[in-house]
Phi, psi and omega in degrees: 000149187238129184301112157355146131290143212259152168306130172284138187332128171241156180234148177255138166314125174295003197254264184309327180108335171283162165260146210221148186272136225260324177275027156228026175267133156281116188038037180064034157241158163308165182296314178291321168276005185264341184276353188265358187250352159117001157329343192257153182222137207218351192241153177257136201280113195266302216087159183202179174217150176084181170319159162237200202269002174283332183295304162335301188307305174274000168276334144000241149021313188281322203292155165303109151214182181328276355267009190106311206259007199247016206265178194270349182267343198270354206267020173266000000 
C-alpha cells in the first residue's frame, strides 16, 4: 500500500488575504502581490562606468535657474 501524497501546505498572503501554497510564496507573499510590490526582479544589473543619471541631475543644481521659488509673482 502506498501513502497518499498530502496537499502542499497553504499560507494566506499578507498583502491580499488569499491562500497560496506556502512553498510558492515569495518573501512571504503570493506570486502576484509579490510582482505588484516590485519583489520579483526581472531585470539584469549591466554595470556601468562614469556618471549616472543623479549625478547628471546634481551638477544642475548649480546653474541659475528657476527652480519655482524664485519667481517675481510668487513674492506678494
Amino acid at each position: 500500500m502506498t501513502v497518499p501524497e498530502r496537499p502542499p501546505a497553504l499560507r494566506r498572503c499578507p498583502r491580499c488575504g488569499h491562500p497560496t501554497r506556502a512553498d510558492r510564496m515569495i518573501k512571504g507573499f503570493g506570486r502576484d502581490c509579490a510582482a505588484q510590490l516590485g519583489l520579483t526582479g526581472r531585470s539584469v544589473d549591466t554595470g556601468h562606468e562614469g556618471p549616472d543619471l543623479l549625478d547628471l541631475l546634481a551638477s544642475d543644481e548649480d546653474q541659475d535657474a528657476c527652480d519655482g521659488w524664485d519667481r517675481p509673482a510668487d513674492r506678494a
